[in-house]
C-alpha positions as CSV (number, residue, x, y, z in Angstrom):
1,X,161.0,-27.8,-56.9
2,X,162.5,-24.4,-56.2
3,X,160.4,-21.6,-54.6
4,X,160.0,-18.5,-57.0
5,X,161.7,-15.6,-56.0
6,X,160.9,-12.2,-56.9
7,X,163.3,-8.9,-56.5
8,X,162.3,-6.3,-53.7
9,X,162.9,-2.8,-53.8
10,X,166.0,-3.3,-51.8
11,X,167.7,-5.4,-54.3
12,X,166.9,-8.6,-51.9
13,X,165.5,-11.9,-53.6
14,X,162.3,-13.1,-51.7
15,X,160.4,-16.3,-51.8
16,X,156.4,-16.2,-52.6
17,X,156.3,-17.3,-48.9
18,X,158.6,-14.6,-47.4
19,X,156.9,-11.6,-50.3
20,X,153.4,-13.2,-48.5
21,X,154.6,-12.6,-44.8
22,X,156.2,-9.3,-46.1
23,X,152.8,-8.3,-47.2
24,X,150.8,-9.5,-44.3
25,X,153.0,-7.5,-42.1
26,X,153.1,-4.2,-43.6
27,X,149.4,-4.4,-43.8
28,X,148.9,-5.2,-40.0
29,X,151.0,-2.6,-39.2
30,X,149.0,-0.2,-41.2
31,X,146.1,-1.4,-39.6
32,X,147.9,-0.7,-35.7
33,X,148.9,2.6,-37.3
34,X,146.0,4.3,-39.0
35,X,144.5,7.3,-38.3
36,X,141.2,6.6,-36.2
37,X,142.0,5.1,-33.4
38,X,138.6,3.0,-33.7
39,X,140.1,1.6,-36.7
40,X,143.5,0.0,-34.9
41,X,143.3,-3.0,-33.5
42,X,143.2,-4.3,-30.2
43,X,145.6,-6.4,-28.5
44,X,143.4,-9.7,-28.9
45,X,143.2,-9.4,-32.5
46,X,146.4,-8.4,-32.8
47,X,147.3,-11.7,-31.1
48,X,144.6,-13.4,-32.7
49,X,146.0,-12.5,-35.9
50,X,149.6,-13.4,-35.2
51,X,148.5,-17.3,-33.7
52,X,146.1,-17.9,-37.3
53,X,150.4,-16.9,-39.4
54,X,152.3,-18.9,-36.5
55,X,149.7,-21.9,-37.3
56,X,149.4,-21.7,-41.2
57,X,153.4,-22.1,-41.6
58,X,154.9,-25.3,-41.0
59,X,157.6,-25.8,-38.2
60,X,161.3,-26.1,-39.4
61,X,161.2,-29.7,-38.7
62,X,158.3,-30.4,-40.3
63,X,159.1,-28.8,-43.8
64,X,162.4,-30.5,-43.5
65,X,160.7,-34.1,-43.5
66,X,158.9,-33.7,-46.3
67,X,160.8,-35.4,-49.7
């Protein structure tokens, strides 16, 4: 079963997986870049948030053993 792919801006085709991290990104960057300081986050969240992505995507050789 192929992945979907979906066209950026750029021209670049990205899976729903990569468009999904894409997103996540850009929003946590927004988040470390708004405005009010009070509304950034910290360093723990920041890493906090970063460990919850690293654990939700499967290693390299995992996907790879799956049929």
């Amino acid at each position: 079963m192929a992945a979907e792919t979906e066209k950026s801006e750029d021209g670049f085709f990205l899976s729903g997986a990569e468009e999904a991290t894409r997103v996540f990104f850009r929003a946590l960057l927004e988040r470390c870049w708004a405005e009010d300081p009070r509304a950034r986050p910290g360093f723990e969240e920041i890493g906090e948030v970063l460990r919850g992505l690293r654990a939700s995507v499967p290693r390299a050789d995992e996907a790879r053993a799956e049929p």
